[in-house]
NUDO-523157 format. One record per residue (C-alpha): residue number from 1; residue in one letter; x, y, z. Coordinates in steps of 0.1 Angstrom, whole numbers, plus 2048, in hexadecimal, padded with zeros to 3 digits. Example, Ala and Ser with C-alpha at 12.3 -4.5 7.8 and 13.67 -1.06 7.14 Angstrom:
BEGIN
<rec seq="1" type="a" u="87B" v="7D3" w="84E"/>
<rec seq="2" type="s" u="889" v="7F5" w="847"/>
//
This chain:
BEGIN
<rec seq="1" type="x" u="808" v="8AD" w="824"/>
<rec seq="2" type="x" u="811" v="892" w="83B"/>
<rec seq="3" type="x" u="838" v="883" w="83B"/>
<rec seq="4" type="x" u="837" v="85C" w="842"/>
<rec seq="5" type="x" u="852" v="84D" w="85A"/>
<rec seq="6" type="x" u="867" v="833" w="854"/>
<rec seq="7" type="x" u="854" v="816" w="867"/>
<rec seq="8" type="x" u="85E" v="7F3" w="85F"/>
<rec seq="9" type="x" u="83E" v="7DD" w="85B"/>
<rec seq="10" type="x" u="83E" v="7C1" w="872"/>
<rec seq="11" type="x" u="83A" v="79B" w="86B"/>
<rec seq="12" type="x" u="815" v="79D" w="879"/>
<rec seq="13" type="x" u="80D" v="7BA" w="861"/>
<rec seq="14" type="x" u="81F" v="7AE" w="840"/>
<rec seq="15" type="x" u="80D" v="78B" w="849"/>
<rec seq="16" type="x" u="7EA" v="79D" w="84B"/>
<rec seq="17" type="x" u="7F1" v="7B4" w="82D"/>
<rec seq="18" type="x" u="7F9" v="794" w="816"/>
<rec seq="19" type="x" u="7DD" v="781" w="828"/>
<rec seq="20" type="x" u="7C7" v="79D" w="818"/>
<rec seq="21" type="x" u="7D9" v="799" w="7F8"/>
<rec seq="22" type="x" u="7D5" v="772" w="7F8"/>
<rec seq="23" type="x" u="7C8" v="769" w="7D3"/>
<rec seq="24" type="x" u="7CA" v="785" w="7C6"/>
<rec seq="25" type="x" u="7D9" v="79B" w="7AB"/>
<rec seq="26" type="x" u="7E3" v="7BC" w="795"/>
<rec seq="27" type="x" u="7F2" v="7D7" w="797"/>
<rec seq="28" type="x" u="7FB" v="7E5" w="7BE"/>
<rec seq="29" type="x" u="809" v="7FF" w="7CE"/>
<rec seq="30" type="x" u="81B" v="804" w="7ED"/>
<rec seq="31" type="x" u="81B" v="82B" w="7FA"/>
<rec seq="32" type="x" u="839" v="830" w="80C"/>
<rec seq="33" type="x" u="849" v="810" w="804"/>
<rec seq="34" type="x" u="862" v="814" w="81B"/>
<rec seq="35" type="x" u="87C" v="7F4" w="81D"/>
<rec seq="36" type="x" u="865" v="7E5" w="7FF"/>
<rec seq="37" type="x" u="85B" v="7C7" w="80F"/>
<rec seq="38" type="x" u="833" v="7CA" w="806"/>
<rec seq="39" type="x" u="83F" v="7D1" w="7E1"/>
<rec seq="40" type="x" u="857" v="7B2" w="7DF"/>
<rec seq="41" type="x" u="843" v="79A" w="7F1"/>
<rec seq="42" type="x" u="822" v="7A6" w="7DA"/>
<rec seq="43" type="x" u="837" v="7A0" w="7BD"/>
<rec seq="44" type="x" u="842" v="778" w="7C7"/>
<rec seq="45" type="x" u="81B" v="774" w="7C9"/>
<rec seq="46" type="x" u="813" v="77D" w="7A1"/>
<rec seq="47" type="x" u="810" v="7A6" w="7AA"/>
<rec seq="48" type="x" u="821" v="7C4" w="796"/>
<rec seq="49" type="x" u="828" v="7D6" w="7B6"/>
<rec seq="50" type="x" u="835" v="7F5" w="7B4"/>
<rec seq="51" type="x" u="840" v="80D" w="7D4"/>
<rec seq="52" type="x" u="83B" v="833" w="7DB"/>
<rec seq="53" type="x" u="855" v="83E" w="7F0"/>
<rec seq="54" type="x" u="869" v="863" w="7F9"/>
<rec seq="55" type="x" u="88B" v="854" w="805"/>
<rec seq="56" type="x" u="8A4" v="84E" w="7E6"/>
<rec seq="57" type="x" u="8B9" v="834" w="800"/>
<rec seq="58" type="x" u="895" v="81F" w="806"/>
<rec seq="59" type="x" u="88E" v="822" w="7E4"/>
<rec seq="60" type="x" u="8B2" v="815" w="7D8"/>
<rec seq="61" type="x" u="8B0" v="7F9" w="7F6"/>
<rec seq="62" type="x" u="891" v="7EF" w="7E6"/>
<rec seq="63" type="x" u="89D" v="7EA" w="7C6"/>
<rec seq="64" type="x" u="8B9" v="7D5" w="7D1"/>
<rec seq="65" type="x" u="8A3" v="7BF" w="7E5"/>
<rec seq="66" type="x" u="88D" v="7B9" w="7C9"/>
<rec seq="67" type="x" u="8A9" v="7AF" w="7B2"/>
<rec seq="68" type="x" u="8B8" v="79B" w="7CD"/>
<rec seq="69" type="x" u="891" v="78B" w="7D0"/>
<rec seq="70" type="x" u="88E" v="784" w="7AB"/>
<rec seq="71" type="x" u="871" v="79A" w="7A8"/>
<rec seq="72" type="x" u="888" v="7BE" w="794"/>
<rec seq="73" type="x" u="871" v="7B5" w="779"/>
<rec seq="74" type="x" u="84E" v="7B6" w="789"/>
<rec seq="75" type="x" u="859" v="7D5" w="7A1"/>
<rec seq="76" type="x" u="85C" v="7F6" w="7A2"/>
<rec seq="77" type="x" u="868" v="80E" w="7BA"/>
<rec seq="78" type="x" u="862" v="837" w="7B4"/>
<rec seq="79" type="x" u="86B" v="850" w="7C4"/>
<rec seq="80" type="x" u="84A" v="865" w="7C8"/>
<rec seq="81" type="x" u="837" v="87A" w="7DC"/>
<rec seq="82" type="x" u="819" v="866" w="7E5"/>
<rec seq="83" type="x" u="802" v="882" w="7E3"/>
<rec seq="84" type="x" u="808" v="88A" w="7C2"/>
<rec seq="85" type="x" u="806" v="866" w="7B0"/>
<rec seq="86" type="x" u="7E9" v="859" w="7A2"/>
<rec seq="87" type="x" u="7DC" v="83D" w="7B2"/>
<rec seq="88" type="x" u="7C5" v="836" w="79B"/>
<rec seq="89" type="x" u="7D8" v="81C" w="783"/>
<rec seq="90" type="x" u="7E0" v="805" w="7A0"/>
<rec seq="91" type="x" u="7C4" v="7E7" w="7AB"/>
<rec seq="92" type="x" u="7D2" v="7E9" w="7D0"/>
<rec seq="93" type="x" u="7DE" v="805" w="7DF"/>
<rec seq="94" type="x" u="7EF" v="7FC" w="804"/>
<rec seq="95" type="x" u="7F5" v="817" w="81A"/>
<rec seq="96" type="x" u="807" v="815" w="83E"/>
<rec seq="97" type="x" u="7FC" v="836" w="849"/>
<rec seq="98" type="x" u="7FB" v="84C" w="867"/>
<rec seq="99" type="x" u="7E1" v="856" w="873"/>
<rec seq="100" type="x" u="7E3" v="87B" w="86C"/>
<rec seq="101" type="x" u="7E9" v="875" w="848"/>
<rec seq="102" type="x" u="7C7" v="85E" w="848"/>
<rec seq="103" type="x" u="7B0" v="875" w="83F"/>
<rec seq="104" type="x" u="7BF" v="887" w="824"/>
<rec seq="105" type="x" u="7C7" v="867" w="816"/>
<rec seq="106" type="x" u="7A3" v="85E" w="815"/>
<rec seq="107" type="x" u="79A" v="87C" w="802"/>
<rec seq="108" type="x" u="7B5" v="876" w="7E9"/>
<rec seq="109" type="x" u="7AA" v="853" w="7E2"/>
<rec seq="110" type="x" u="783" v="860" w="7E3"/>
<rec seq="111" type="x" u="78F" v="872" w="7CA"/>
<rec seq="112" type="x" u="7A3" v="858" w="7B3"/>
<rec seq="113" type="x" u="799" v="839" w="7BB"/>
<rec seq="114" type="x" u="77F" v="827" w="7A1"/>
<rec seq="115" type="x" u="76B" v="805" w="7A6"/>
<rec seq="116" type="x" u="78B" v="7F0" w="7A0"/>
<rec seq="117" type="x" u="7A1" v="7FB" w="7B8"/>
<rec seq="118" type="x" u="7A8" v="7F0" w="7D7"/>
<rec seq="119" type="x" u="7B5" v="802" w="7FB"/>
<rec seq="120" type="x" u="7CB" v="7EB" w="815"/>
<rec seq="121" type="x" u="7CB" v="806" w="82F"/>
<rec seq="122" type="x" u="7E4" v="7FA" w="84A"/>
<rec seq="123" type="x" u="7EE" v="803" w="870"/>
<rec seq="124" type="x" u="7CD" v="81F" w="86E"/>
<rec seq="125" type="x" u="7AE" v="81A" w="85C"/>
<rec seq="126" type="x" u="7A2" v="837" w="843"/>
<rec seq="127" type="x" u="78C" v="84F" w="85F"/>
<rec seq="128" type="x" u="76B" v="851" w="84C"/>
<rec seq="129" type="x" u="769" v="82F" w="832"/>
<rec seq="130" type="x" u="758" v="80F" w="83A"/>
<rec seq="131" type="x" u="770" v="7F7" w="832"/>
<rec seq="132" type="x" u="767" v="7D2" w="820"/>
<rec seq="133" type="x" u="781" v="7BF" w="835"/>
<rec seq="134" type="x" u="795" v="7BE" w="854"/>
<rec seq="135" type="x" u="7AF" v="7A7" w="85D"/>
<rec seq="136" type="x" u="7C9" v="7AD" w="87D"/>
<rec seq="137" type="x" u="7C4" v="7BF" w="89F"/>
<rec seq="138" type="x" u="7D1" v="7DC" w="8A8"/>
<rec seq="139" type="x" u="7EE" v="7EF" w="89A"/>
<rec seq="140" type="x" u="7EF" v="7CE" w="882"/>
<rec seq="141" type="x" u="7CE" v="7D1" w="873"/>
<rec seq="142" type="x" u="7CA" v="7D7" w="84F"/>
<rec seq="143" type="x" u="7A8" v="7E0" w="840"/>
<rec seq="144" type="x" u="79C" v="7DD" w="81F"/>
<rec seq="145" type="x" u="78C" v="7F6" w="80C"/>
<rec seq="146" type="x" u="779" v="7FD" w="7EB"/>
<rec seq="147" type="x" u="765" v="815" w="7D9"/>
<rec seq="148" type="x" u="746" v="80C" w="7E6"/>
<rec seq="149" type="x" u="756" v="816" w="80B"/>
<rec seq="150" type="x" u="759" v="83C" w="809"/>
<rec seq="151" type="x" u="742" v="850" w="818"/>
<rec seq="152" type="x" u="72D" v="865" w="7FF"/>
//
């Protein structure tokens, strides 16, 4: 499977991603959290956020900046192999891909994904789904998926 990069979101994507978020909540998750900034920022808007991520130094940093944010206790930070969690459990499900690992994704989530749950895919869109929403241009646009998007 795909290995992701270490790619700091920038301002215009972490302000479309919670733009998407706005007024909502449950339970998200962040494959390939990276520095944890998605997570920490979900969590200071009423989220458990938790983050996926295959670096044990980005997964300690994360925790740290959590607890420095006040938000330890609606955090988590794991480290996982993204293509082996379920994805099932979590109402959002945010994703800064690449876009080889797209399509693979989208059969994993075809697979897992149920009416409740959400897909934030950011930076690429999922290759064959429809999705809901769109918000951003360019490398900063962030589409929203659901159940209903997935091609049959």
């Amino acid at each position: 499977q795909v290995c992701l990069p270490f790619v700091p979101a920038s301002s215009s994507q972490m302000t479309n991603v919670l733009q998407m978020l706005k007024g909502k909540t449950g339970k998200l998750v962040d494959l390939g959290s990276g520095d944890g900034r998605i997570v920490i920022e979900a969590a200071k808007r009423g989220f458990h956020a938790e983050g996926i991520e295959l670096n044990p130094w980005l997964v300690a940093f994360s925790r740290f900046n959590a607890l420095r944010s006040g938000v330890a206790s609606k955090t988590g930070f794991y480290r996982r192999d993204l293509w082996k969690a379920d994805l099932s459990t979590y109402d959002y499900i945010v994703i800064f891909g690449v876009e080889t690992m797209m399509e693979p994704l989208e059969t994993k989530l075809a697979r897992e994904i149920t009416a409740t749950n959400h897909v934030l895919a950011c930076r690429y869109p999922l290759p064959r789904w429809t999705p809901s929403e769109v918000i951003g241009e360019g490398i900063d646009s962030v589409w929203l998926y659901t159940k209903d998007s997935k091609v049959s």
